[in-house]
N, C-alpha and C positions, 0 to 999 in steps of 0.2 A: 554331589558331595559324598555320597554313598563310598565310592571309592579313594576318599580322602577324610579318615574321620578327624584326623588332627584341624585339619584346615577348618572343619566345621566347626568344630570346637572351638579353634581362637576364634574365630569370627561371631559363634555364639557367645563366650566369654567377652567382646571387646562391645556386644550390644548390653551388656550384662554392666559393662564397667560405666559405660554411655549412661545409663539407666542411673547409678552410683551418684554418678557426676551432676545429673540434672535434679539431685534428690529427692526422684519417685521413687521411694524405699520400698511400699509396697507391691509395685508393681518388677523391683530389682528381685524381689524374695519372693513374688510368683514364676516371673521365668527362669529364675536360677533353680525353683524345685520342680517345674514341669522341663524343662530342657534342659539344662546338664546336670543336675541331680542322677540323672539316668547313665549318663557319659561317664559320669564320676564312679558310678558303679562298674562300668566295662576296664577302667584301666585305672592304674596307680598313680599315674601322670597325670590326668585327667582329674583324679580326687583332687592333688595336691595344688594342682595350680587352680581348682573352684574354693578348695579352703584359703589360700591365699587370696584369691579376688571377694571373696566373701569377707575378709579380714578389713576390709575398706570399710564395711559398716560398721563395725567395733570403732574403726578409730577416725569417723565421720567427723568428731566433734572435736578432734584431740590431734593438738598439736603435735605430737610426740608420735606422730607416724613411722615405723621404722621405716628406711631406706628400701627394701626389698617390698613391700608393699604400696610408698610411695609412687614407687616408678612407674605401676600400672596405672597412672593418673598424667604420667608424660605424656608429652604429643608422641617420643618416641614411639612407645607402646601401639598407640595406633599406626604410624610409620611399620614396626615391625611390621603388625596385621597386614596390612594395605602390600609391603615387600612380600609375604609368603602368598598372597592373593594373586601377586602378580607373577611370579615364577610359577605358581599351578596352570596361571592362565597361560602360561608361555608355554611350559613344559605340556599342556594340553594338546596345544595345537601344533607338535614337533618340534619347535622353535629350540628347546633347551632352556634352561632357566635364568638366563640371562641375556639381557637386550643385544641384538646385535651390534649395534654400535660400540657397547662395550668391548664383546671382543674384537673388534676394526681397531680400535683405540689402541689394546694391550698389543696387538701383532704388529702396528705400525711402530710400535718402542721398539716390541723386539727386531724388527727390520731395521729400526735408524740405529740401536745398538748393534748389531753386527756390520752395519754396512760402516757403522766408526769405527772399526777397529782395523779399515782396509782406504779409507778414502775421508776429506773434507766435501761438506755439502751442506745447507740450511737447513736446520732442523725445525721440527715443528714444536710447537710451543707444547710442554708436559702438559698433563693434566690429571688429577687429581684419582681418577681409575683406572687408568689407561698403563698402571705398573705390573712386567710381570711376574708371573710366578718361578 
């Protein structure tokens, strides 16, 4: 993780949020001051998104969570984590950061798009990522 400190970061933030979620407070507000307390010091980005995950404990009891601090409590939020986890682990191993199937998908549109625009033939059914750019 040395040579990704973002990536360590969200994923130490998402064990940070985990922590939030199960409300071990004291143990949220130990690894948030031994492990990115530190991070927060290296970069501005880094502060800003521990003070906003840290904003979860203020508003723990309270209904009136804003929307921007809510959302780290979505399953998205983990979703994100888990997507930039899996593009490092792709983009690690040469692959690119996206599944190959995916690009098989988008280049078979753009093949049945061009090959429509010269001949009738069965197309294969859309789907949902396979649009291109």
């Amino acid at each position: 993780m040395d040579g990704n400190p973002a990536l360590y970061f969200r994923l130490q933030q998402q064990k940070l949020i985990e922590y939030i979620k199960q409300g071990n407070i004291v143990e949220a507000l130990q690894f948030a001051q031994e492990e990115l307390a530190p991070r927060g010091e290296e970069s501005p980005e880094f502060l800003s998104e521990l003070e906003r995950t840290m904003a979860l404990l203020a508003f723990e009891a309270s209904p009136l969570v804003p929307p921007a601090i809510s959302e780290l409590l979505s399953p998205s939020q983990r979703m994100k984590t888990a997507g930039e986890v899996n593009a490092a682990i792709l983009e690690s191993l040469s692959q690119g950061k996206e599944a190959k199937l995916v690009g098989l998908l988008r280049l078979l549109c753009w093949g049945e798009t061009m090959l429509d625009e010269h001949a009738e033939f069965p197309k294969v059914r859309r789907f949902p990522y396979a649009t291109h750019d």
